[in-house]
SEZARO-134340 format. One record per residue (C-alpha): x, y, z; residue number from 0; residue in three letters. Coordinates in steps of 0.1 Angstrom, whole numbers, plus 2048, in hexadecimal, padded with zeros to 3 digits. Layout:
SEZARO-134340
{xx->X; yy->Y; zz->Z; seq->NUM; type->ALA}
...
//
This chain:
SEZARO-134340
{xx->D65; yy->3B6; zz->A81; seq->0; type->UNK}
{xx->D7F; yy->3D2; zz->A8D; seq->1; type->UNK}
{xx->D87; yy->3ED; zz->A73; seq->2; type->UNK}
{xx->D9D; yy->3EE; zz->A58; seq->3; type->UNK}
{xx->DBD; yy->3FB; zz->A62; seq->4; type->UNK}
{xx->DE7; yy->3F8; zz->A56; seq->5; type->UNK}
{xx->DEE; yy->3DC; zz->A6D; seq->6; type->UNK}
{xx->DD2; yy->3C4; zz->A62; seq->7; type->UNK}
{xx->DDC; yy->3BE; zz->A3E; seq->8; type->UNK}
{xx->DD2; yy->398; zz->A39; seq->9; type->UNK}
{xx->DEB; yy->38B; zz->A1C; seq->10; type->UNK}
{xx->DD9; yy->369; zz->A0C; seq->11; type->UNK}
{xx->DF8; yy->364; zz->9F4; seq->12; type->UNK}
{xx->E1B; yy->373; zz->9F2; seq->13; type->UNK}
{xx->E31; yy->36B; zz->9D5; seq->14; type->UNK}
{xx->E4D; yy->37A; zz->9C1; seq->15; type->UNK}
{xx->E31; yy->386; zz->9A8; seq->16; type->UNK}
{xx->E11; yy->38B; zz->9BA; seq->17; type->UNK}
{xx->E05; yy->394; zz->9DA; seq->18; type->UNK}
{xx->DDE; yy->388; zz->9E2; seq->19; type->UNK}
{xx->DCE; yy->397; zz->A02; seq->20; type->UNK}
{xx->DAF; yy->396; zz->A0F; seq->21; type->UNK}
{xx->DA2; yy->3BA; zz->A0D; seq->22; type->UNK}
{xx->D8B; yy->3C6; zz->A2C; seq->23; type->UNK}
{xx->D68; yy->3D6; zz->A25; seq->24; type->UNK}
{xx->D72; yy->3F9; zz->A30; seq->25; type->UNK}
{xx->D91; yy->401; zz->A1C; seq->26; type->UNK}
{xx->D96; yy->40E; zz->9FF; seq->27; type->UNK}
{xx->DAD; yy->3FF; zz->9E7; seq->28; type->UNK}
{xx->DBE; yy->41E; zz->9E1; seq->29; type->UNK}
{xx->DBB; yy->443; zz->9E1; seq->30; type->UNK}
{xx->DC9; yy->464; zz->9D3; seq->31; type->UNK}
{xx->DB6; yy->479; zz->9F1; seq->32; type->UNK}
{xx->DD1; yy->485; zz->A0A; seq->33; type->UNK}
{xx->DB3; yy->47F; zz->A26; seq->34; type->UNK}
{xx->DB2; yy->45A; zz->A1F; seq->35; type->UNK}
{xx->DCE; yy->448; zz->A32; seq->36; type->UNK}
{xx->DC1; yy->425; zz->A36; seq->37; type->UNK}
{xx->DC5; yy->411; zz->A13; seq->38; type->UNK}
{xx->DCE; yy->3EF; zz->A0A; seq->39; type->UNK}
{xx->DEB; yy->405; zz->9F6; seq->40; type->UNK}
{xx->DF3; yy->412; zz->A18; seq->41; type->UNK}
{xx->DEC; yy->3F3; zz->A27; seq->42; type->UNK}
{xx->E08; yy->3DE; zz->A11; seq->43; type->UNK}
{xx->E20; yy->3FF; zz->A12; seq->44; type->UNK}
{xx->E20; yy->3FC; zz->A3A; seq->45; type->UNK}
{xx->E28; yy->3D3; zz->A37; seq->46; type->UNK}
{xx->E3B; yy->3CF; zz->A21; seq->47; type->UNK}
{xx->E52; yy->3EF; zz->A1C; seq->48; type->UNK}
{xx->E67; yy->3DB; zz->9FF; seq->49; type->UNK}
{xx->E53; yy->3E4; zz->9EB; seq->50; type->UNK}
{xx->E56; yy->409; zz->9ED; seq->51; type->UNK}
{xx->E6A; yy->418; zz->9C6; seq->52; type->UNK}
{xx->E71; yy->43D; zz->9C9; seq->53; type->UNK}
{xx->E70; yy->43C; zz->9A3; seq->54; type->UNK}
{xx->E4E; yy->430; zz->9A0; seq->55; type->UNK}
{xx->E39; yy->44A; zz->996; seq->56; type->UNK}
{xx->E18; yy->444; zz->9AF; seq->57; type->UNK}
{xx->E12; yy->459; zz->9CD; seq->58; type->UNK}
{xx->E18; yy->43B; zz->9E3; seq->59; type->UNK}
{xx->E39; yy->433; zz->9D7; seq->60; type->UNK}
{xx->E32; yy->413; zz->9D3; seq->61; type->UNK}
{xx->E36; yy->3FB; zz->9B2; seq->62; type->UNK}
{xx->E14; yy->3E9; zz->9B5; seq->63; type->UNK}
{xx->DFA; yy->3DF; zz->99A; seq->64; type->UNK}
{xx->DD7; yy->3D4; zz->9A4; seq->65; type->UNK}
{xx->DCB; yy->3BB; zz->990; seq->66; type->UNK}
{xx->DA4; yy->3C1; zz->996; seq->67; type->UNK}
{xx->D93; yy->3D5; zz->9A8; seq->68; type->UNK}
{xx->D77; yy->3D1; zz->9C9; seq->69; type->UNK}
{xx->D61; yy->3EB; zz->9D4; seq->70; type->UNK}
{xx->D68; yy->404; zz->9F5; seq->71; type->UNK}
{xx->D4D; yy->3EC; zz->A06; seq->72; type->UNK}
{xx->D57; yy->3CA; zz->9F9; seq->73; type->UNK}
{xx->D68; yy->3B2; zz->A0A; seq->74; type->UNK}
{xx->D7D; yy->396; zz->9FC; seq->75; type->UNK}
{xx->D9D; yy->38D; zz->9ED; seq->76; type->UNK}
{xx->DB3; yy->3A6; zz->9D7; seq->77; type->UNK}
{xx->DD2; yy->39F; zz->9BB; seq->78; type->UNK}
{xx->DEC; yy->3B3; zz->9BD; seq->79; type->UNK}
{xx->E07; yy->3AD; zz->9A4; seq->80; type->UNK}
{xx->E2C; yy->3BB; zz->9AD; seq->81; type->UNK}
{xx->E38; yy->3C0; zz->986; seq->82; type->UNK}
{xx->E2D; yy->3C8; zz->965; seq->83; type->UNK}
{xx->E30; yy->3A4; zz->954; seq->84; type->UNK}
{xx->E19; yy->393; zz->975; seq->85; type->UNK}
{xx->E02; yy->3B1; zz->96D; seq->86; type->UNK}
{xx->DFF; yy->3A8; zz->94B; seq->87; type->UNK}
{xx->DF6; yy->386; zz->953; seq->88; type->UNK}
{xx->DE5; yy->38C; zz->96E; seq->89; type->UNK}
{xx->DD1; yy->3A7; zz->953; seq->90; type->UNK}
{xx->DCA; yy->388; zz->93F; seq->91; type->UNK}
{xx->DBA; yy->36D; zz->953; seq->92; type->UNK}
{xx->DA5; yy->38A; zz->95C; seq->93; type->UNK}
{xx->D98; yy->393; zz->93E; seq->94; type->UNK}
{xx->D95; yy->36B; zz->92D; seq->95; type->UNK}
{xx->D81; yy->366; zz->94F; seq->96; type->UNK}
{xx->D6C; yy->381; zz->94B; seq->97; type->UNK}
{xx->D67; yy->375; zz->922; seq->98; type->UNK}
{xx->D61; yy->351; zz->92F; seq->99; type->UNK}
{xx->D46; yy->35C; zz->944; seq->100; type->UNK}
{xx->D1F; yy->34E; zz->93B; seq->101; type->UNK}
{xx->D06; yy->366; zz->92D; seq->102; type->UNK}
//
């Protein structure tokens, strides 16, 4: 499997409120280290450019809210809400998952 890189963001699902894409197993999901370039916040920056708000406050620029989070070394697919109210729902299927889960 080649290496993460900008060009090889794989986008799942794409809708006015979320964006789901499959994140690669060497990428980090995001990063305040000036050293790491390659992150799926980078990633979605560099495709989709839209999305860029110069009054957001993150170092990106960008106006994104991850609705979970994978590891540096895990694989799989990643939610991405684009505003506040999808986060919140997003927020809540979460958590009532993670309550309705078996002990």
């Amino acid at each position: 499997m080649e290496p993460a890189s900008l060009e090889n963001l794989c986008v799942l699902y794409h809708s006015a409120n979320y964006i789901v894409v499959n994140k690669h197993w060497d990428i980090r999901i995001d990063s305040k280290m000036w050293y790491e370039k390659q992150t799926v916040q980078s990633q979605l920056k560099h495709r989709f450019p839209e999305l860029a708000d110069p009054g957001t406050c993150t170092a990106s620029g960008l106006f994104l809210r991850f609705c979970h989070q994978l590891d540096f070394s895990t694989s799989g697919a990643l939610c991405v809400a684009l505003n506040k109210a999808a986060a919140g729902h997003a927020y809540r299927c979460f958590k009532d998952r993670l309550r309705a889960k078996p002990t």
